[in-house]
C-alpha positions as CSV (number, residue, x, y, z in Angstrom):
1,X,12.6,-72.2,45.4
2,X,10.6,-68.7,44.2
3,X,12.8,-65.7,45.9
4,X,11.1,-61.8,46.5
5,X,12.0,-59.9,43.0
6,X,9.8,-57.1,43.6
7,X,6.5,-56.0,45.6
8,X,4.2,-53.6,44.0
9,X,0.9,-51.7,45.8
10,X,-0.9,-49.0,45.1
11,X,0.1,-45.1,46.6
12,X,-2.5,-41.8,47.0
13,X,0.3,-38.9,46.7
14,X,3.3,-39.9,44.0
15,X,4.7,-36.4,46.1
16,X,4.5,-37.6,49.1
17,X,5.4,-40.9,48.6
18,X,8.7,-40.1,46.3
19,X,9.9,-38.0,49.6
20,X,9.0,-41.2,52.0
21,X,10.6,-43.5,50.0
22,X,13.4,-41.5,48.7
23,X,14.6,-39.0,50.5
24,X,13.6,-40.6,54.0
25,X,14.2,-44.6,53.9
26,X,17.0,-43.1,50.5
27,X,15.6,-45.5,48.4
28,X,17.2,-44.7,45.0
29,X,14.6,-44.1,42.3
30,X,15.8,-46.6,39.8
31,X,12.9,-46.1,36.9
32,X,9.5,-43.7,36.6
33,X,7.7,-45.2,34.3
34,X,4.1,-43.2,33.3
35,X,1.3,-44.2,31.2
36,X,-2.6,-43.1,30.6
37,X,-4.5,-46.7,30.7
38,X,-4.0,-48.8,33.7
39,X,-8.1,-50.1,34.3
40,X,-9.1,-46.4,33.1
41,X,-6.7,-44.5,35.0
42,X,-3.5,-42.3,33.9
43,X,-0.8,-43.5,36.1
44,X,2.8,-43.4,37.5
45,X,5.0,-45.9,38.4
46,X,7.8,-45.3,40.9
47,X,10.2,-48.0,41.3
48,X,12.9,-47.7,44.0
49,X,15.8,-50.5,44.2
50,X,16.3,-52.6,47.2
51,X,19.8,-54.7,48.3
52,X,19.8,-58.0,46.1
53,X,18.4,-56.3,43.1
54,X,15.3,-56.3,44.5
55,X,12.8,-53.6,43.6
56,X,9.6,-51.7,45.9
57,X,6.9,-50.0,43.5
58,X,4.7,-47.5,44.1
59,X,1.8,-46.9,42.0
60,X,-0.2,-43.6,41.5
61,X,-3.7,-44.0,39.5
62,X,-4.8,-40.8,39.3
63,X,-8.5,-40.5,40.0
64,X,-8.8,-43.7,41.3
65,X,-11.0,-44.3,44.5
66,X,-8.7,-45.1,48.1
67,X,-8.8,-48.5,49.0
68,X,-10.6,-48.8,52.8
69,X,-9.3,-51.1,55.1
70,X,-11.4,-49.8,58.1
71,X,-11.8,-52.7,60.9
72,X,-8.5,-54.0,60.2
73,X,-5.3,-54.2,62.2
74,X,-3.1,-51.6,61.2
75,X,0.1,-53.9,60.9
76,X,-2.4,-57.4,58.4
77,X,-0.7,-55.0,55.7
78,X,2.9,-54.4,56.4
79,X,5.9,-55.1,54.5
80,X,9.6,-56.2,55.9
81,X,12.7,-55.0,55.0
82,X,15.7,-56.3,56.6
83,X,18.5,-53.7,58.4
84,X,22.5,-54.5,57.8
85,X,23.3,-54.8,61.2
86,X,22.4,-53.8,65.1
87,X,24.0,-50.3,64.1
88,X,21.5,-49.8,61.0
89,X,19.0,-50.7,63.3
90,X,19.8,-48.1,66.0
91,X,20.5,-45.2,62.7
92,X,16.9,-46.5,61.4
93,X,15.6,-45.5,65.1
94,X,16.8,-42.1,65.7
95,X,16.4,-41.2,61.7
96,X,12.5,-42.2,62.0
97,X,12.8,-40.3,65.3
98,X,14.0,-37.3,64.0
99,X,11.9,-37.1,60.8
100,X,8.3,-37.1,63.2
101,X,7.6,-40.4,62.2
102,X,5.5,-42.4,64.7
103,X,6.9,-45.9,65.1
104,X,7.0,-49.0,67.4
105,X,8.5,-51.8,68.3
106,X,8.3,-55.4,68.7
107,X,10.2,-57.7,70.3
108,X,10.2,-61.6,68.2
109,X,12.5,-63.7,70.4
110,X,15.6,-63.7,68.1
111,X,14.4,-60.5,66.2
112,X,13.6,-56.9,66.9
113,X,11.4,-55.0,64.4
114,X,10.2,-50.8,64.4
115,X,7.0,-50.9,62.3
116,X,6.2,-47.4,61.2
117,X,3.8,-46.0,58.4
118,X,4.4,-44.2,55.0
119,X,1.8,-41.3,53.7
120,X,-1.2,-44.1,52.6
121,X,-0.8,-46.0,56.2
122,X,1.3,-49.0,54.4
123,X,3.0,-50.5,57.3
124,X,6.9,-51.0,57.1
125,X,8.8,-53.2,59.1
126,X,12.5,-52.6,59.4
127,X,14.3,-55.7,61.2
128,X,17.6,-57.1,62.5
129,X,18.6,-59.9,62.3
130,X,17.4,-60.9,59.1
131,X,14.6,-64.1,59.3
132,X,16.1,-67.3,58.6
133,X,13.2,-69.1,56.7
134,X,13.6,-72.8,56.6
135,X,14.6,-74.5,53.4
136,X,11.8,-77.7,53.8
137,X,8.3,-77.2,54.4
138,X,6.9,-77.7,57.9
139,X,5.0,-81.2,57.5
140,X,1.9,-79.7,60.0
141,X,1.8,-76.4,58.3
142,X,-0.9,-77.6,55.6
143,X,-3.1,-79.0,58.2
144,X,-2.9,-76.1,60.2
145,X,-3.9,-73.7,57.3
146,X,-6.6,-76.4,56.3
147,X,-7.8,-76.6,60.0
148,X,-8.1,-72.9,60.5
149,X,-9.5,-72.8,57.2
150,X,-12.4,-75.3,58.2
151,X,-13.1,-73.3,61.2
152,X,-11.8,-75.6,63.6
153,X,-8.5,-74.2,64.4
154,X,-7.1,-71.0,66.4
C-alpha cells in the first residue's frame, strides 16, 4: 500500500510563506533548495519536515502567473495534518487565535477539524483524532466514482 511521503504546491511570497510555515505552524525548514529553470522560471524550494518523515513543499517561481481558482469552494483545495492529541488540538486553537488567523471548524462524527488559510489561500486542516483509513477497498466505491462520473450519480 502507497503511504504520503511528501506534498508539494506552488506558493506567491517565499517571505511570507517561510513565516506561515515556520515560525507559525514551527515547521522546521529541513532543505532550501534554489535553481533558475523550473518551465522558465528561477525558483525556490522550501521544504519543511512533518512527523513520520514526511515532508510539505513550498515552491516559489518567480515571475510566474497566480493560479485562479475563482468559482471554487474555498476548502476543494485543502490539505490535512493530523494534531497529537485533544490538547494539541485546543494549543492549535488559541495559537491560530492569537496570530489573527481566521479559522473554522467542522464537526465529522468521530473527528473535529479547524480549517484555516496560509498567505496564497491554500487551505489547511488540522485534525484530532487522526482518520483511520481502511486497509481493503470499499467494493461500491468504483461504481460510485464511475456513476458520478457518467452523470448519473449525486
Amino acid at each position: 500500500m502507497l503511504t504520503l511521503d511528501h506534498v508539494v504546491f506552488p506558493v506567491r511570497d517565499a517571505e511570507k510563506s517561510l513565516a506561515f510555515y515556520g515560525e507559525l505552524l514551527g515547521l522546521p525548514l529541513v532543505q532550501a533548495l534554489t535553481g533558475d529553470d523550473w518551465g522558465g522560471y528561477p525558483w525556490l524550494m522550501l521544504i519543511f519536515g512533518l512527523g513520520e518523515d514526511r515532508e510539505l513543499v513550498c515552491v516559489a517561481l518567480r515571475g510566474a502567473s497566480e493560479p485562479s481558482y475563482a468559482g471554487l469552494p474555498a476548502d476543494v483545495r485543502h490539505y490535512a495534518l493530523t494534531a497529537g492529541s485533544q490538547a494539541d488540538m485546543d494549543g492549535w486553537r488559541q495559537r491560530l487565535q492569537s496570530a489573527g488567523v481566521a479559522f473554522w471548524e467542522e464537526d465529522h462524527g468521530d473527528q473535529r477539524s479547524v480549517y484555516f488559510p496560509d498567505p496564497d489561500g491554500v487551505i489547511l486542516e488540522i485534525t484530532w483524532p487522526r482518520l483511520a483509513v481502511p486497509l481493503s477497498p470499499d467494493p461500491a466505491a468504483l461504481e460510485r466514482a464511475n456513476a458520478w462520473i457518467a452523470g448519473s450519480g449525486a
